[in-house]
Structure formats: C-alpha cells, structure tokens
C-alpha positions as CSV (number, residue, x, y, z in Angstrom):
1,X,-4.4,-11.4,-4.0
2,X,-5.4,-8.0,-3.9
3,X,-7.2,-6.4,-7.1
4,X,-10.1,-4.0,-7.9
5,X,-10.5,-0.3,-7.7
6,X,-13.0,1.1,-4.7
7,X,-13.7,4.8,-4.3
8,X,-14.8,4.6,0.0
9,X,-14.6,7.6,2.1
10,X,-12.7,8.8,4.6
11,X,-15.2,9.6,8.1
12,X,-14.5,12.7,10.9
13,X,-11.9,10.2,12.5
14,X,-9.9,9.4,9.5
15,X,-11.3,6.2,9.0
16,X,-12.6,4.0,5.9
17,X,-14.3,0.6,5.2
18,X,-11.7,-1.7,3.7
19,X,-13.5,-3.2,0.8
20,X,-15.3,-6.7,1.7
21,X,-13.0,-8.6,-0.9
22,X,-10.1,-7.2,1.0
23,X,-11.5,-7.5,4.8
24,X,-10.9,-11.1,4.7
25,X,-7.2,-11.0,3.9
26,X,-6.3,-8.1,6.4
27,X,-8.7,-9.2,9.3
28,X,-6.0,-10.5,11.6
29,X,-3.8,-8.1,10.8
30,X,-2.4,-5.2,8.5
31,X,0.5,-3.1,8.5
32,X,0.5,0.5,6.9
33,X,3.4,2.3,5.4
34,X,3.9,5.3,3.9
35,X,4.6,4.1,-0.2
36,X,6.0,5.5,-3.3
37,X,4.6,8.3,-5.5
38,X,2.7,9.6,-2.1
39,X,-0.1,6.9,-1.6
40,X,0.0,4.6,1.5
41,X,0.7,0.5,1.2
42,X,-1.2,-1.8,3.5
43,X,0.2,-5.0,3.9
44,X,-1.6,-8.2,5.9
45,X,1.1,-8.5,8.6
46,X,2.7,-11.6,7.3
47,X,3.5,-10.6,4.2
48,X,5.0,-7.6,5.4
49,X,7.1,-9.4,7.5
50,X,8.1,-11.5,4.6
51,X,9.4,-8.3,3.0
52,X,11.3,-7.2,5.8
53,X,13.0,-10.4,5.9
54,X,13.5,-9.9,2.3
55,X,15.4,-6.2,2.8
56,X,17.1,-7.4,5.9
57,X,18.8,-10.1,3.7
58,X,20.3,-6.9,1.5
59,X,23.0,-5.5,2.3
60,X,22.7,-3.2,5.4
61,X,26.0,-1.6,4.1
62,X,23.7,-0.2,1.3
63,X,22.7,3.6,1.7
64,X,19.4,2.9,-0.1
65,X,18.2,-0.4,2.0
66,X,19.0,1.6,5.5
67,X,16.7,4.3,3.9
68,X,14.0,1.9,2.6
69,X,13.7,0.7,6.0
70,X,14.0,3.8,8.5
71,X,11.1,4.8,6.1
72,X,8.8,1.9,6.2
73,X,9.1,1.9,9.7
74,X,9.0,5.0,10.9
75,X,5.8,6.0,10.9
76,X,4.5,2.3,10.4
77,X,1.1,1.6,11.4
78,X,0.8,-2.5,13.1
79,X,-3.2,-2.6,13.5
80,X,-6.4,-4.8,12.2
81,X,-9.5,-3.3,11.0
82,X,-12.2,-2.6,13.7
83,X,-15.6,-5.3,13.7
84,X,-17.1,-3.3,11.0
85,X,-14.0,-3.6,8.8
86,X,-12.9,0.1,9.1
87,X,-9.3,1.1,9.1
88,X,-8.0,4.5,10.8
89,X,-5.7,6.6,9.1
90,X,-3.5,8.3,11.0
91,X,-2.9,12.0,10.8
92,X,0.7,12.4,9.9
93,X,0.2,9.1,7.0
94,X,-3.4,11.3,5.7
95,X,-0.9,13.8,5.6
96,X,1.7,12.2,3.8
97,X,-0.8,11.0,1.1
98,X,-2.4,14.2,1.0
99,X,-5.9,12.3,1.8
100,X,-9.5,14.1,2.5
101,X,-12.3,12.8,2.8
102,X,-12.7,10.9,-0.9
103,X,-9.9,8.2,-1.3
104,X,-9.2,5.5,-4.3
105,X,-8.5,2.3,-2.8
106,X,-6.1,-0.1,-5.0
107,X,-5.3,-3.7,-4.9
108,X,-1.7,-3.7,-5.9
109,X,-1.5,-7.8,-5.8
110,X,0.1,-8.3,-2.7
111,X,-1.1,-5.4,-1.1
112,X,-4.0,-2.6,-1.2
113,X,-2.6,0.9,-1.8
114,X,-4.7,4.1,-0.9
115,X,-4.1,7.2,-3.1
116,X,-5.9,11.0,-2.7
117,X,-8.2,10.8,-5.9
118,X,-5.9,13.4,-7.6
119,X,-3.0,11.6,-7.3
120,X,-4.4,8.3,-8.1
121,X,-5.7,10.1,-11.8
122,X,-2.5,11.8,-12.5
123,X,-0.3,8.4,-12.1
124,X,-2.6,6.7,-14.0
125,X,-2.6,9.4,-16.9
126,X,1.4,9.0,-16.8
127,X,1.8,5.5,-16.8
128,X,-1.0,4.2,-18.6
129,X,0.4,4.9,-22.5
130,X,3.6,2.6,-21.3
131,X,1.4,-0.1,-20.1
132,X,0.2,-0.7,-23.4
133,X,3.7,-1.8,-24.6
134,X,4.5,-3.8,-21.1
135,X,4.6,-7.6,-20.7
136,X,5.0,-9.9,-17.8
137,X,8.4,-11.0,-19.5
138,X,9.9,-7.3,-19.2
139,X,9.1,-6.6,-15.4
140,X,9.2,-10.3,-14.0
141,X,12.3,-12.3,-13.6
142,X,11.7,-15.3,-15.0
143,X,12.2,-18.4,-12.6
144,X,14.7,-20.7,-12.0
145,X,14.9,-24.0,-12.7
C-alpha cells in the first residue's frame, strides 16, 4: 500500500529518489503512465498488469476504454529504480506533468503519483472541502456476498 506525502527533487537527468517506504514495493519493477489531472502514476508492474487485464475485460467496442488504453500506453514507461532507488523521468512525461526540479510524491494506495508542487496544491485546495463530507460507503462498492 502506498501512502505518505514526500517533497524529493528532481536532479540534471530528470531523476528522483523514490521514498524508502516505497523502494521496496517498486524494486523489481514499476510502470509509469501519464495520469489524470496532469500528475504521473507509477504502478509496481504487477499491479499494472492486473489493471490492464481489468480494461481489457471492458468492452473494446467502447470509445472511452480504446482511449484509456492508447493513453496509458503510449508513452508508458516499463523500468525499476536504479541501486540507489532513483527513478528517471522521461522528458516528454516531465513535460506532461509540467515537472521542474521540486516534485510532491503521493501514495495513492495502490500506486505513488507524482505531481509539479503547483498542481499538487491547487487539487488539494479543490477537493479537500468535499472530502470532509466523503465516506468509504459513497466511493466504494460494497462487496458481494
């Protein structure tokens, strides 16, 4: 499970040091995609597999699943984290997320998101007064018996 806020930086090759807590989960493997609201996803390569078996059992016939995946996979990064636990960036994803040098690192549960620090603040200025009236029960389907 991926939690926690970290604040690393990015160095002169686009790189950054995956927080320890999160090394150990990603350390035989990650996969990086470009995510919503403009902040990268990295997934440990099983569980991203797990979601594109997930999206591969929708509907291909579906305008928004064939976009979901020429997206995540275009410009999809399939990489583990060097021996000092530092993760490159590619140009066109920094790009994308409109990363510099300072980064926010997220866990988002079952993955670690990185956002440019001004777009990290403004989503959580937006979202944060509806958080106050969310519960489990209204975002998670409740399980079958």
């Amino acid at each position: 499970m991926f939690v926690s806020t970290y604040s690393p930086r990015l160095d002169e090759k686009g790189r950054f040091f995956l927080p320890p807590k999160h090394r150990e989960q990603l350390v035989d493997g990650l996969v990086m995609i470009r995510g919503q609201e403009r902040c990268l996803a990295i997934y440990p390569t099983a569980a991203f597999g797990e979601m594109v078996e997930m999206t591969k059992a929708s509907l291909p016939t579906i305008q928004d699943v064939r976009d979901f995946m020429r997206m995540a996979a275009a410009e999809a990064v399939d990489t583990k984290p060097d021996k000092q636990g530092r993760v490159s960036v590619p140009a066109d994803l920094r790009a994308y997320a409109g990363l510099d040098k300072d980064i926010v690192v997220t866990g988002a549960i079952d993955h670690v998101e990185v956002w440019s620090p001004a777009a990290w603040s403004d989503y959580k200025q937006q979202k944060e007064p509806g958080y106050i009236t969310l519960n489990a029960a209204t975002v998670v389907p409740p399980r079958s018996a």
